[in-house]
C-alpha positions as CSV (number, residue, x, y, z in Angstrom):
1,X,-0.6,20.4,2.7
2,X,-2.8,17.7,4.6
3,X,-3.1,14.7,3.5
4,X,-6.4,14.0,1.3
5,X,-8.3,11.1,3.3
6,X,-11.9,9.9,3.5
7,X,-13.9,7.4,5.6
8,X,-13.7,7.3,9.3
9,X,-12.0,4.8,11.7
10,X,-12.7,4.6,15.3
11,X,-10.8,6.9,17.6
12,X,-9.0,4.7,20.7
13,X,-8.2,7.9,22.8
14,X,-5.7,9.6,24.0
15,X,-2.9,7.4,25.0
16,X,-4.0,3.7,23.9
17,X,-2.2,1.8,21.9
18,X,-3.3,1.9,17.8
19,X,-3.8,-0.8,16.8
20,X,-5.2,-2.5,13.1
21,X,-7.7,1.0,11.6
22,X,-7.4,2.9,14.9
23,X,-6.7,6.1,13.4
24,X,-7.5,8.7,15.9
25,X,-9.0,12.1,14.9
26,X,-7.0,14.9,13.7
27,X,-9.3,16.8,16.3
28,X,-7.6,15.1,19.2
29,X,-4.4,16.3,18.5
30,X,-2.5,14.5,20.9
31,X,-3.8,10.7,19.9
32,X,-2.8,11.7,16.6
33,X,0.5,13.0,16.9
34,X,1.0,9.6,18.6
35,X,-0.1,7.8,15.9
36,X,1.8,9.9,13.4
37,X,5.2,9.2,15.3
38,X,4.3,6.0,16.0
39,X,4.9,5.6,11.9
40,X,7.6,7.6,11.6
41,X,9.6,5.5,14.4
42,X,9.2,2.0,12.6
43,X,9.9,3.8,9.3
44,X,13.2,5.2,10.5
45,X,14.4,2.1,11.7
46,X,17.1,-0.2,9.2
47,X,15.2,-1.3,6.1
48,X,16.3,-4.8,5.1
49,X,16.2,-6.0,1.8
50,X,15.6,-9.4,2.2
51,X,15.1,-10.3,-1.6
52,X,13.2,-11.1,-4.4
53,X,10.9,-14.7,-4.9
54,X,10.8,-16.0,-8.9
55,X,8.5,-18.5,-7.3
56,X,6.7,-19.9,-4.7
57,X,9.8,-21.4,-3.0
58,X,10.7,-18.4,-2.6
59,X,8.7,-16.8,-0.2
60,X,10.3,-16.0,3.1
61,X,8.7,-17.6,6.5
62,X,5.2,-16.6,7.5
63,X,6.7,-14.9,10.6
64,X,6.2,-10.9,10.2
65,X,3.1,-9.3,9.4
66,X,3.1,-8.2,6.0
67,X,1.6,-5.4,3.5
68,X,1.7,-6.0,-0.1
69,X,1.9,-3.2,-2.6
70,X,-0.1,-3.7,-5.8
71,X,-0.6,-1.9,-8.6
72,X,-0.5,-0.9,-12.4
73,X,2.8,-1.4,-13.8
74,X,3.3,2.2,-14.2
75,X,1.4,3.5,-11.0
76,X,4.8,4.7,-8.9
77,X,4.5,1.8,-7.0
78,X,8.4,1.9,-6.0
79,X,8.7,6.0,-5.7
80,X,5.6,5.5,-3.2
81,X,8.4,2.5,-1.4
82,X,10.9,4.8,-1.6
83,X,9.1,8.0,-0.2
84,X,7.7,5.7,2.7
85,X,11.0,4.3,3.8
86,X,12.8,8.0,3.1
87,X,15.4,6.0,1.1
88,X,15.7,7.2,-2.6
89,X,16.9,3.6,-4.1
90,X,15.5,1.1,-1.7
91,X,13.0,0.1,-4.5
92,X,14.1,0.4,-7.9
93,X,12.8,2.9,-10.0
94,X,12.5,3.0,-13.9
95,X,10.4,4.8,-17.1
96,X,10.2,1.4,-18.0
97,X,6.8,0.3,-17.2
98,X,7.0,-3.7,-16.1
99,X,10.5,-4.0,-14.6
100,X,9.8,-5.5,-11.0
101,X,9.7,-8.9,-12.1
102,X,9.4,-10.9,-8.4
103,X,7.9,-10.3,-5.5
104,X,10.5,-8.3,-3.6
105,X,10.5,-8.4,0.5
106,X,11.8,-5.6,2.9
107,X,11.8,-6.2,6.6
108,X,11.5,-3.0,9.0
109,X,13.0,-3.7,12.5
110,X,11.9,-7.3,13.2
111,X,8.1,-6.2,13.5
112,X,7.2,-5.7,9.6
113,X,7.7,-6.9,6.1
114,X,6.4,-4.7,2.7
115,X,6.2,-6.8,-0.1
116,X,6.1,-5.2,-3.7
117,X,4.3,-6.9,-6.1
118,X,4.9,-7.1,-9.8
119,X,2.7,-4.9,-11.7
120,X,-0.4,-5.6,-13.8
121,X,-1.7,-4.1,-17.0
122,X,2.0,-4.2,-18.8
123,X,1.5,-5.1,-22.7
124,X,4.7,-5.6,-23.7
125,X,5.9,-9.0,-21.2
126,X,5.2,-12.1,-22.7
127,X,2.6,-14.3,-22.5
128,X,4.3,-16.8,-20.4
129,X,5.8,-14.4,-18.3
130,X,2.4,-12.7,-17.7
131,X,1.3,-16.0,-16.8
132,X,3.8,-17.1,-14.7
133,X,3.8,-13.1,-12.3
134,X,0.0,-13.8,-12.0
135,X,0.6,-17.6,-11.2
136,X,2.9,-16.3,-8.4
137,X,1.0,-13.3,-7.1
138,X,-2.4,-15.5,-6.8
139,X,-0.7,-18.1,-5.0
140,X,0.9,-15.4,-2.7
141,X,-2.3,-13.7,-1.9
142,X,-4.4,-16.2,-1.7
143,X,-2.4,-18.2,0.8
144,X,-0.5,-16.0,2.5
145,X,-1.7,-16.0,6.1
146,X,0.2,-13.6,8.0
147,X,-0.5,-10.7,4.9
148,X,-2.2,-7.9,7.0
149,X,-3.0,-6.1,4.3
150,X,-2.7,-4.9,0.7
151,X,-2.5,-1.5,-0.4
152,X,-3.9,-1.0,-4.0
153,X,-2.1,1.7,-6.1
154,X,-4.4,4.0,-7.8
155,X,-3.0,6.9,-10.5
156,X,-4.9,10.1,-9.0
157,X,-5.0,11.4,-12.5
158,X,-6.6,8.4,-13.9
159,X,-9.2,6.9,-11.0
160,X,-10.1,3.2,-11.1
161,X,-9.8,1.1,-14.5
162,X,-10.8,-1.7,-15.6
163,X,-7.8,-4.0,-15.0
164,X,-8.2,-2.3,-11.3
165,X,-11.6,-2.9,-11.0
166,X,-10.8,-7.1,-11.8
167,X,-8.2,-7.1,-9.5
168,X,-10.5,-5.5,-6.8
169,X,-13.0,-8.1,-7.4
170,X,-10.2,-10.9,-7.1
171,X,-9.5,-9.8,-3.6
172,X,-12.5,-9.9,-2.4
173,X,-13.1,-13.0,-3.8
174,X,-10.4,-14.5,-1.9
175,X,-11.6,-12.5,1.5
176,X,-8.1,-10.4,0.8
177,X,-8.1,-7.1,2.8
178,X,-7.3,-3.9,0.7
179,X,-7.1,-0.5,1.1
180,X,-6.6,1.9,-1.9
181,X,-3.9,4.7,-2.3
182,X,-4.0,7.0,-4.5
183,X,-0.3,7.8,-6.0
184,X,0.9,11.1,-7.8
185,X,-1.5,13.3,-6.1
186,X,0.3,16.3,-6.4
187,X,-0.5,16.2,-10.5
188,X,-4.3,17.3,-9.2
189,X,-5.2,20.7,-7.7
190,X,-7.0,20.3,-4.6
191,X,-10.6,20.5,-5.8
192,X,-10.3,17.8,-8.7
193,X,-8.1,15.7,-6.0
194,X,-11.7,15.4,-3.2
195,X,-13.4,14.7,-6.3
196,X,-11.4,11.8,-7.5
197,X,-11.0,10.6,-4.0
198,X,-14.6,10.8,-3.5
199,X,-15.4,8.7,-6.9
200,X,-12.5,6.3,-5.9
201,X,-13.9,5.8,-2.7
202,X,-17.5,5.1,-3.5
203,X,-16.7,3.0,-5.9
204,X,-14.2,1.1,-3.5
205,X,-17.7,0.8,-0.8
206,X,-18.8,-1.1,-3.7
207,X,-16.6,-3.7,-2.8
208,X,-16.9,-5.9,0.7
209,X,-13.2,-6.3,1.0
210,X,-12.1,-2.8,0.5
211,X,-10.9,-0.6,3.4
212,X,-13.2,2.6,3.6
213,X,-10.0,4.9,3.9
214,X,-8.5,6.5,1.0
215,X,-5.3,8.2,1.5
216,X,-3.7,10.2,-1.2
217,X,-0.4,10.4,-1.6
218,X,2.4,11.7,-3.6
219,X,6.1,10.7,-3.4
220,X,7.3,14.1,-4.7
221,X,5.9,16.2,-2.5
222,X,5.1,13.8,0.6
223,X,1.0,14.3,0.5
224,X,0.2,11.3,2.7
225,X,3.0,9.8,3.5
226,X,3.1,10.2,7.3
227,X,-0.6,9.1,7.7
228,X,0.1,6.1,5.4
229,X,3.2,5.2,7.7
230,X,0.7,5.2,10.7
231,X,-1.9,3.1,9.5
232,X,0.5,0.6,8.1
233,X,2.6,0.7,11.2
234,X,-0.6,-0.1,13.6
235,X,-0.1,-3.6,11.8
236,X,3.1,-4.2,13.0
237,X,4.4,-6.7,15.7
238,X,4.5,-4.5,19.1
239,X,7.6,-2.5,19.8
């Protein structure tokens, strides 16, 4: 099954190098299996675990691009980790919504950092530790210059919430680039799927930071997964 995108990006032909939203066409077959291998090269190299931050001292040097991962606490944020980097227990896993507590940093081959970010909408932390994630994840996105991007997790099954929605409107308050993805995609058959990603993304236009792409993905079945690799790869320092 195809992966379930909308919006366009411009096509660089046959051959040129992809970089930031160049997504070539799936018409021109050969730009695009370049692209898709392109992704599936960086994402095959060694994944390094470089560790977690508590706080702002913390943070590893500002010198890889990175993509943050954000989400609702029980979104699949770390199965969609896992599925991208093909390794089962890279990010840790749990029915326990809440349990990344830090911002955790993986390096792929010297040319790219993922960063996953605690997530948000989790009832049953404390106040102060509520407090002191969103303390840490502001002053990480809002100052973070070498962040490339951040990929918003969105629940398929469930479309945009509220807590989503304020989120969205932080980062593009603070001139934060985002893109959405859609996790557990496979829950949807494939005529309620376009329909949500359709909603999702023209409620996403609504909002001058967001990326007009939406992939869908699902870490079970590997719906989007290869196209997320590429785009995320075309951010990467140059092989």
């Amino acid at each position: 099954q195809a992966a379930a995108v909308t919006g366009s990006d411009p096509d660089p032909g046959p051959g040129a190098a992809f970089g930031p939203d160049d997504a070539p066409s799936p018409d021109d077959a050969e730009a695009y299996a370049a692209y898709i291998e392109a992704g599936r090269m960086l994402f095959a190299q060694e994944c390094q675990f470089l560790g977690g931050a508590v706080d702002d001292s913390g943070l590893p040097d500002t010198d890889l691009p990175e993509i943050a991962f954000a989400g609702r606490s029980n979104v699949g944020k770390s199965s969609l980790i896992n599925a991208l980097t093909g390794r089962k227990t890279l990010a840790r896993t749990s029915n326990t919504p809440g349990r990344t507590r830090e911002l955790n940093f993986f390096a792929f081959d010297g040319r790219l950092r993922l960063v996953d970010l605690p997530g948000y909408g989790y009832a049953k932390a404390s106040r102060s530790e509520v407090k002191a994630w969103n303390r840490l994840i502001l002053y990480y996105l809002q100052g973070r210059p070498n962040l490339r991007r951040a990929c918003l997790l969105i629940d398929a099954r469930h479309g945009i919430k509220p807590n989503d929605e304020e989120v969205m409107t932080l980062l593009d308050r603070d001139a934060v680039s985002y893109q959405i993805v859609m996790t557990k995609s496979d829950k949807l058959p494939p005529g309620p799927l376009q329909a949500q990603i359709e909603a999702v993304a023209a409620q996403g236009a609504k909002h001058v930071a967001c990326h007009p792409v939406v992939i869908a993905t699902s870490g079970r079945t590997g719906l989007g997964i290869p196209e997320l690799r590429a785009a995320l790869a075309s951010m990467a320092l140059a092989d």
